[in-house]
C-alpha positions in Angstrom: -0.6 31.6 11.1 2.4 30.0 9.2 3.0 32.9 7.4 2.8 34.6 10.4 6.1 32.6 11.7 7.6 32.7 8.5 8.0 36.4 8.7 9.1 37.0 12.4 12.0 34.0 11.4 12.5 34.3 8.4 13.0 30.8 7.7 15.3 29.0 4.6 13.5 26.7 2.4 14.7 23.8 3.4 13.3 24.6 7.4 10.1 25.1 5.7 10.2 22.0 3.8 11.1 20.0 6.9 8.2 22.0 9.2 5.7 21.1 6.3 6.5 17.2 6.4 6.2 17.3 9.9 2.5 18.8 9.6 1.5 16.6 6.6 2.6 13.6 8.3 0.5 14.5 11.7 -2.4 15.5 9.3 -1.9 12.0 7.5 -1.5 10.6 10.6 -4.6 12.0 11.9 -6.7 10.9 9.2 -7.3 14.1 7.5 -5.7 13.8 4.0 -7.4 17.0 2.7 -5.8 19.2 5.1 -1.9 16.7 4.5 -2.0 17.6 1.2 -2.2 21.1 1.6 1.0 21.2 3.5 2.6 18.6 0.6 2.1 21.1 -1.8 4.1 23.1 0.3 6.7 20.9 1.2 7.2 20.0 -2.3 7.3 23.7 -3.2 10.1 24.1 -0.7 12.1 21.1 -1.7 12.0 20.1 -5.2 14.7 17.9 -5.4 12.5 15.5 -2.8 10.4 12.9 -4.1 8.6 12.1 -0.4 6.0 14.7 -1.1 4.8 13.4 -4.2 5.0 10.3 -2.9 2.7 11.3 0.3 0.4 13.4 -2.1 -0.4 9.9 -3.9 -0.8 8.1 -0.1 -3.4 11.0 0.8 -5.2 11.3 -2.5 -5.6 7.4 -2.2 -7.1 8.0 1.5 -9.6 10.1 0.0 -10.5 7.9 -2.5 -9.3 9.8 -5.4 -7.2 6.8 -6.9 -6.7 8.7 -10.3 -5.0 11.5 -9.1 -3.2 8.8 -6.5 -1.9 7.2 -9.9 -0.4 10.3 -11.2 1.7 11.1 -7.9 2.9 7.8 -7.7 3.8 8.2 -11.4 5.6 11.0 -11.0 7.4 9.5 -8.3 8.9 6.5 -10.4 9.2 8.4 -13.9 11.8 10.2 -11.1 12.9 7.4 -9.3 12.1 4.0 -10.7 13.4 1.8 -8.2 11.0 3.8 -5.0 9.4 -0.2 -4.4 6.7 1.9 -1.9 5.1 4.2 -4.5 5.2 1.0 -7.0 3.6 -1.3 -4.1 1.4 1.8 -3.3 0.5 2.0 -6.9 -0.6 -1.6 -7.6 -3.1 -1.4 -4.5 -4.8 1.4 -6.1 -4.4 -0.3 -9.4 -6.4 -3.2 -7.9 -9.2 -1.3 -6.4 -9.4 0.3 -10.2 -9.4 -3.1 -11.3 -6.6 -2.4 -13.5 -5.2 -6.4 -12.8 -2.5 -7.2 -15.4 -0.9 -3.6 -14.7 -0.8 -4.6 -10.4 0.3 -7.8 -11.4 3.4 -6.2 -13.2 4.3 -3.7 -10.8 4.0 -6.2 -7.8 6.2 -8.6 -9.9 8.8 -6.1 -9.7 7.9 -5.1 -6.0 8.0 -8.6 -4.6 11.7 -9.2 -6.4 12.8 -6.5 -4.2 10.8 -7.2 -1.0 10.9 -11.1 -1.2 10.2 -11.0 2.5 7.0 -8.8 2.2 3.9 -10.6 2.8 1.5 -8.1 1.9 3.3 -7.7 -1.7 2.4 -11.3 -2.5 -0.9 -11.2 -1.1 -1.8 -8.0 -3.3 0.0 -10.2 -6.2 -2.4 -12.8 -5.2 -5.1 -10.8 -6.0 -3.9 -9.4 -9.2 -3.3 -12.5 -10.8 -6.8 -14.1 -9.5 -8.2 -10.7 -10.6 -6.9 -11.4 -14.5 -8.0 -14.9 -14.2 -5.4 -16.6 -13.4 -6.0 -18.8 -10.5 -2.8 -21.1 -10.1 -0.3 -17.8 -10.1 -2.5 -16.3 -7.8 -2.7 -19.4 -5.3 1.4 -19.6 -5.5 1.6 -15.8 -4.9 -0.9 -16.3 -2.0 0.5 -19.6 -0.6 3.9 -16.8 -0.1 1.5 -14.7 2.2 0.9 -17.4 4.2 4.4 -18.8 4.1 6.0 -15.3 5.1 3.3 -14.4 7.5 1.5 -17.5 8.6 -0.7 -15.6 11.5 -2.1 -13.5 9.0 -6.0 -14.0 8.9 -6.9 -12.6 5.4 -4.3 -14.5 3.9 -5.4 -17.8 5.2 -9.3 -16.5 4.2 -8.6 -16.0 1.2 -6.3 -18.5 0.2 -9.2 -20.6 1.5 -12.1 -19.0 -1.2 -9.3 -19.7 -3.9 -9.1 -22.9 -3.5 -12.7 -23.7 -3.6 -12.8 -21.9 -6.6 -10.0 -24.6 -7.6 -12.5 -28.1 -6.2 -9.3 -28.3 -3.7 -12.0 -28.4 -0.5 -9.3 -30.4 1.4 -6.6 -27.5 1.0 -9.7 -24.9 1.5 -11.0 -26.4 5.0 -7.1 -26.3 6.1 -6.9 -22.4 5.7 -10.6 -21.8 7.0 -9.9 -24.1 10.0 -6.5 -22.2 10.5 -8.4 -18.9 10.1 -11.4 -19.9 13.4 -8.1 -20.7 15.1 -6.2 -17.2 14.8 -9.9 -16.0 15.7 -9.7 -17.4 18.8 -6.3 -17.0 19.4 -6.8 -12.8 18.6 -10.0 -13.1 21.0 -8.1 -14.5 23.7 -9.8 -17.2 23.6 -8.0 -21.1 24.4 -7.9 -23.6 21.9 
């Protein structure tokens, strides 16, 4: 059908490029990554001077699972642009579901120094550093999440397990008390 309406308007590359990020993203959007990546390939194909289809190649092949390939886009993207912070953030989460620690711990280094205000880049941190062992840099990266975003249930949950795993129970019953409280308060439940 889309050659279809290529040939009665003859469009320029770069219209194509922009009608094929608009269908990737609904497709992304949609949660079909299978059918997004078709139209990346042809956004990209249209535009290769644009990193954002690569980019959304490795967010799709990462929503199907396929966290090598997901690795190679996001590569791609930073051998081209090193200082695209989403495809390195994107990267380390795939990195820690590989369980590929000390590699997400040094690309979320670098992430978090440019989003100091991210909470979800410490808490990913967080895990990379308790993933290679390291306990203490992984409560301070943590203890960040909660500080940036302290309504965040996960952060508080897991900050929690951490410190039990440190004999801190004290510390650990704060964060597990706070988590049954922003249960309640999300159930609209009162206090």
């Amino acid at each position: 059908m889309l050659n279809w309406y290529n040939s009665i308007f003859s469009l320029t590359p770069k219209d194509k490029a922009k009608m094929y990020r608009n269908l990737s993203r609904r497709a992304i959007v949609a949660g079909e990554p299978s059918e997004a990546i078709r139209y990346l390939k042809e956004w990209a194909k249209n535009d290769r001077t644009d990193v954002e289809p690569v980019y959304q190649m490795g967010v799709a092949l990462s929503m199907m699972g396929d966290y090598a390939r997901a690795t190679g886009a996001f590569d791609k993207v930073l051998k081209l642009r090193p200082n695209h912070v989403m495809a390195a953030y994107r990267k380390s989460a795939v990195l820690l579901k590989l369980k590929k620690f000390p590699e997400a711990a040094e690309n979320l280094e670098r992430v978090v120094e440019a989003m100091a205000d991210d909470a979800r880049a410490y808490y990913l941190l967080g895990l990379a550093y308790e993933g290679m062992g390291n306990l203490e840099k992984g409560v301070a990266a943590m203890s960040k999440a909660v500080e940036l975003d302290p309504e965040e249930i996960k952060y508080h949950q897991h900050l929690g397990f951490m410190n039990v795993r440190r004999d801190d129970h004290k510390t650990a019953a704060e964060h597990f008390t706070k988590v049954m409280e922003l249960e309640r308060e999300h159930n609209g439940e009162e206090s």
